[in-house]
BAKELO-99570 format. One line per 5 residues: number of its first residue (from 1); for each residue x, y, z of N, C-alpha, C. Coordinates in Angstrom, 1 decimal. Example, Ala and Ser with C-alpha at 12.3 -4.5 7.8 and 13.67 -1.06 7.14 Angstrom:
# BAKELO-99570
1> 13.2/-5.7/7.8/12.3/-4.5/7.8/13.2/-3.3/7.8 ~ 12.8/-2.2/7.1/13.7/-1.1/7.1/12.9/0.0/7.9
END
This chain:
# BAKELO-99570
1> 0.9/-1.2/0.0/0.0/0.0/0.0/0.9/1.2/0.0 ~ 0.6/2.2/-0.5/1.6/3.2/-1.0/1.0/4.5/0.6 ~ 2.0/4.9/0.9/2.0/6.3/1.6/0.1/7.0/1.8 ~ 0.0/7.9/-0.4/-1.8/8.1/0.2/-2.7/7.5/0.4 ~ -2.3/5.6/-0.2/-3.7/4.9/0.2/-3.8/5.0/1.7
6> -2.6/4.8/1.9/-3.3/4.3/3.8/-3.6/5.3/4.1 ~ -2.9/6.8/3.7/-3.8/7.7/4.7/-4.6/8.1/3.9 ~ -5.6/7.6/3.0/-6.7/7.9/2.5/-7.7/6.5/3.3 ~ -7.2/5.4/3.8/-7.8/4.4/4.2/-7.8/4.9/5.7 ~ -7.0/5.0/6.3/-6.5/5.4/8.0/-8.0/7.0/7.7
11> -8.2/7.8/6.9/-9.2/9.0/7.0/-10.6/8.3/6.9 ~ -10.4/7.6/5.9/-12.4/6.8/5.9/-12.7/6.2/7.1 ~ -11.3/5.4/7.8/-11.5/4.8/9.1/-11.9/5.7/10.4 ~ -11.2/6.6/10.3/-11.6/7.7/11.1/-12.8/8.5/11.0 ~ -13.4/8.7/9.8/-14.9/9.1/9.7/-15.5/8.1/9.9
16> -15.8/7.0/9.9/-16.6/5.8/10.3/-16.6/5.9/12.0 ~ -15.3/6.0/12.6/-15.5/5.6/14.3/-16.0/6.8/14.5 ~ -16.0/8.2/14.0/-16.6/9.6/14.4/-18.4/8.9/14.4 ~ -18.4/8.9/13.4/-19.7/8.4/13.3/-20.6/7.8/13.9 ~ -19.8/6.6/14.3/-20.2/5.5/14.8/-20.5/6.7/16.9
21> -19.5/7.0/17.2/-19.7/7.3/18.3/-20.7/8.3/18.7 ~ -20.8/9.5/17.4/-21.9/10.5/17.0/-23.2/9.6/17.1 ~ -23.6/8.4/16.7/-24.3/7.4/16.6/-25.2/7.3/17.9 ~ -23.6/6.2/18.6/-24.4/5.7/19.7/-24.3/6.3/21.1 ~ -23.0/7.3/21.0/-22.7/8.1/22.2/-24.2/8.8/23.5
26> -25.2/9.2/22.6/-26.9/9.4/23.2/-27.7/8.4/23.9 ~ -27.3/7.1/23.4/-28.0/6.0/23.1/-27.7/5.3/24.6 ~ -26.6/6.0/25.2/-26.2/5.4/26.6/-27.1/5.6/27.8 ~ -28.2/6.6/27.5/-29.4/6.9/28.5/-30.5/5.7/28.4 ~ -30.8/5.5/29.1/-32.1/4.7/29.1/-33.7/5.0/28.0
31> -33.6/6.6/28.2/-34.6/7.1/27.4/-34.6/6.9/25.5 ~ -33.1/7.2/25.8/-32.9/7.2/24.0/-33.0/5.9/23.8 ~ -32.5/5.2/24.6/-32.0/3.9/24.1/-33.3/2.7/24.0 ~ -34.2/3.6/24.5/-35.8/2.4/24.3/-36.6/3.1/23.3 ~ -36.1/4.0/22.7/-36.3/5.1/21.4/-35.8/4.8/20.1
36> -34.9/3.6/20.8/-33.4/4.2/19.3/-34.2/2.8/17.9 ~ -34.2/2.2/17.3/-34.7/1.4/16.3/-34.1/0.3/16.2 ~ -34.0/-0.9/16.1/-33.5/-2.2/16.5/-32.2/-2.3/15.8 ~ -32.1/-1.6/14.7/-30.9/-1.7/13.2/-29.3/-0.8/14.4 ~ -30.3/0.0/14.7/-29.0/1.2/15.7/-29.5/0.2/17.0
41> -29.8/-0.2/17.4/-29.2/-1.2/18.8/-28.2/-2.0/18.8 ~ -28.3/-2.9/17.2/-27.3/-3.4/17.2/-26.0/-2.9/17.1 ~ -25.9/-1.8/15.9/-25.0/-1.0/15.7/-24.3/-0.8/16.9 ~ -25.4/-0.6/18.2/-24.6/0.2/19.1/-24.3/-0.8/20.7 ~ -24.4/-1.8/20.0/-24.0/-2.8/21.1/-22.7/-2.9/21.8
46> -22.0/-3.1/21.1/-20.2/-3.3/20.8/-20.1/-1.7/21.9 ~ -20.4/-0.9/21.1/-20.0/0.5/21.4/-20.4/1.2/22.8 ~ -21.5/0.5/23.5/-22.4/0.7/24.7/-21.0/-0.1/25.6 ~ -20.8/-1.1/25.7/-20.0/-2.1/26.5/-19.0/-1.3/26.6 ~ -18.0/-0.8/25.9/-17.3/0.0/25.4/-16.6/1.3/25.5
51> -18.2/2.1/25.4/-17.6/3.2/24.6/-16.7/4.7/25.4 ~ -16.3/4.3/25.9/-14.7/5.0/26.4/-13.9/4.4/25.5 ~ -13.6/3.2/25.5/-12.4/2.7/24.0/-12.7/3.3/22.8 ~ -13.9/3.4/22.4/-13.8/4.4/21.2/-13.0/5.4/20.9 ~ -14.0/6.5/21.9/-13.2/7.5/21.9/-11.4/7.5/22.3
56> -11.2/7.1/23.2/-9.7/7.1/23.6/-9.0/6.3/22.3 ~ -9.4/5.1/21.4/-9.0/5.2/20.0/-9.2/6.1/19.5 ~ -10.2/6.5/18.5/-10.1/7.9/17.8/-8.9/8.8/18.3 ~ -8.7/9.2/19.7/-8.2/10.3/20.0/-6.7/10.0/19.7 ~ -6.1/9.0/19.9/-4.7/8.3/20.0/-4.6/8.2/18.2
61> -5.3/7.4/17.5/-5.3/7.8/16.1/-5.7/9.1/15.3 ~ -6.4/10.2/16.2/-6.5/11.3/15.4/-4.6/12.1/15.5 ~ -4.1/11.7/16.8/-2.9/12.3/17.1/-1.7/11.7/16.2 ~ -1.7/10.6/16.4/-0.8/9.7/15.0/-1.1/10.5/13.6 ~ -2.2/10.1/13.1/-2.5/11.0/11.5/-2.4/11.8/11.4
66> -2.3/13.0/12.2/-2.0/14.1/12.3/-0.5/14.7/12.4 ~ 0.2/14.1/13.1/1.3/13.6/12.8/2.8/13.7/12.0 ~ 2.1/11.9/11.4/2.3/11.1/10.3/2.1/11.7/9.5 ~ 0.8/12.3/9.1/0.5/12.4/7.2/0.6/14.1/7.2 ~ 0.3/14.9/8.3/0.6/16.5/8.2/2.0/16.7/8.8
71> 2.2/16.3/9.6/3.6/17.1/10.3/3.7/18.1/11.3 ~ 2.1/17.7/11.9/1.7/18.5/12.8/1.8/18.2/14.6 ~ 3.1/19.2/14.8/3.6/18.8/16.1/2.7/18.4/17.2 ~ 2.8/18.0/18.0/1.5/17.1/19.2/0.9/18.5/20.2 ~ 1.9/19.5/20.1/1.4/20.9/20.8/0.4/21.7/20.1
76> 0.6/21.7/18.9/-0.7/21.7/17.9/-1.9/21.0/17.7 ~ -2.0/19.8/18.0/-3.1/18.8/17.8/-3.6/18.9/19.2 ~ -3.3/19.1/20.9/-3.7/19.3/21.7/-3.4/19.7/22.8 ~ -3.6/20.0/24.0/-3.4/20.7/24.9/-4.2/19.9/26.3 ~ -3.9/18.7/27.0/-4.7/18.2/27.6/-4.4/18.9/28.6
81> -4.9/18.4/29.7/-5.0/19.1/31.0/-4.0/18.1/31.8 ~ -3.4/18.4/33.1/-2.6/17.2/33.8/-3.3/16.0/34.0 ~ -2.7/15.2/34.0/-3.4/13.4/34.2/-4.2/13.4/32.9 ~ -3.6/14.0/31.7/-4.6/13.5/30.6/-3.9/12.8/29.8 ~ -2.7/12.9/29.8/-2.0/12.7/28.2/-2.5/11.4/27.9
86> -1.9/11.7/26.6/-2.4/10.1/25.6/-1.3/8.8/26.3 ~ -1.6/8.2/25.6/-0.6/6.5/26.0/0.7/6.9/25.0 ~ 1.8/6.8/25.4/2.3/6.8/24.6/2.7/5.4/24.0 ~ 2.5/4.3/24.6/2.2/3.1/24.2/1.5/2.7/23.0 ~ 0.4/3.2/23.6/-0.5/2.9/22.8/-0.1/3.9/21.2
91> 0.1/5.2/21.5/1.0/6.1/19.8/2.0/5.2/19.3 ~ 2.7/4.6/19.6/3.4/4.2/19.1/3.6/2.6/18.7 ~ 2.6/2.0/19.0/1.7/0.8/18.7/1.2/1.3/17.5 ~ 0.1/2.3/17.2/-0.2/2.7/16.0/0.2/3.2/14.9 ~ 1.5/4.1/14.9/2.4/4.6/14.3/3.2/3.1/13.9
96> 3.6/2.2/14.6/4.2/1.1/14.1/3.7/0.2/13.3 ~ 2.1/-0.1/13.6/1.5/-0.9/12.7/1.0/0.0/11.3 ~ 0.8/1.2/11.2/0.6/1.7/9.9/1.7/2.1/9.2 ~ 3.4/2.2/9.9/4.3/2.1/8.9/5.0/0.8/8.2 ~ 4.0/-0.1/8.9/4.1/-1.8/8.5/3.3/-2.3/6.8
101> 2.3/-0.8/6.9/1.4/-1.3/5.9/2.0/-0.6/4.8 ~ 3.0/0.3/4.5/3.6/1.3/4.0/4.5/0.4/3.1 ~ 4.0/-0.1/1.5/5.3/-0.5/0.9/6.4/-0.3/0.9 ~ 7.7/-0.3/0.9/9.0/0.2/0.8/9.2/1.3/-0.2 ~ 8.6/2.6/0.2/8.9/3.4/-1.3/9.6/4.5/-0.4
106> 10.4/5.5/-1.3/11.0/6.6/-1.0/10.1/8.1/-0.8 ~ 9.7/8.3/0.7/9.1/9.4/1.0/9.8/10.2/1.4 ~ 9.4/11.6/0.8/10.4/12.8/1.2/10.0/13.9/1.1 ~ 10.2/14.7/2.3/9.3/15.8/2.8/9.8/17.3/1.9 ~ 9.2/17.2/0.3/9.4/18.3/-0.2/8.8/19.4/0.0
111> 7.6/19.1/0.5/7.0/20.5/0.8/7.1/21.7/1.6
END
């Protein structure tokens, strides 16, 4: 996979979990959730059990792509508060498996 597929693939992935959390994130009340339509229950099953991992992915992969594919320093992408920062484990788990998927080609920061 070349350099813009993945981060054309790594960006659709990231609009899907936006969505998905946009989704079910409401749906964690009792009221919505005996509201919501059987197609979005299931949808939002996985994500109910969950859904702190969601978001804490998204947030660790919005900071990698941002990154990786802009070159945009981590003081730029956020500003947490004390006792927030990201994993750095976990950044660098992700940054490792998506330079895994990166054929061997020559990338070079002309811009």
């Amino acid at each position: 996979m070349t350099y813009k597929e993945l981060k054309h693939k790594i960006k659709e992935e990231q609009k899907s979990l936006a969505q998905k959390i946009r989704t079910c994130k409401p749906l964690r009340k009792p009221k919505n959730w005996d509201s919501a339509s059987e197609k979005t229950k299931q949808l939002c099953n996985s994500y109910n059990e969950g859904w702190n991992n969601y978001g804490w992915e998204f947030r660790h992969r919005h900071i990698i792509y941002c990154n990786m594919f802009n070159n945009t320093p981590y003081d730029m992408i956020e500003q947490p508060r004390d006792g927030n920062r990201p994993s750095s484990h976990l950044l660098d788990k992700i940054k490792e498996e998506w330079e895994n998927q990166i054929d061997d080609e020559v990338v070079c920061d002309c811009a």
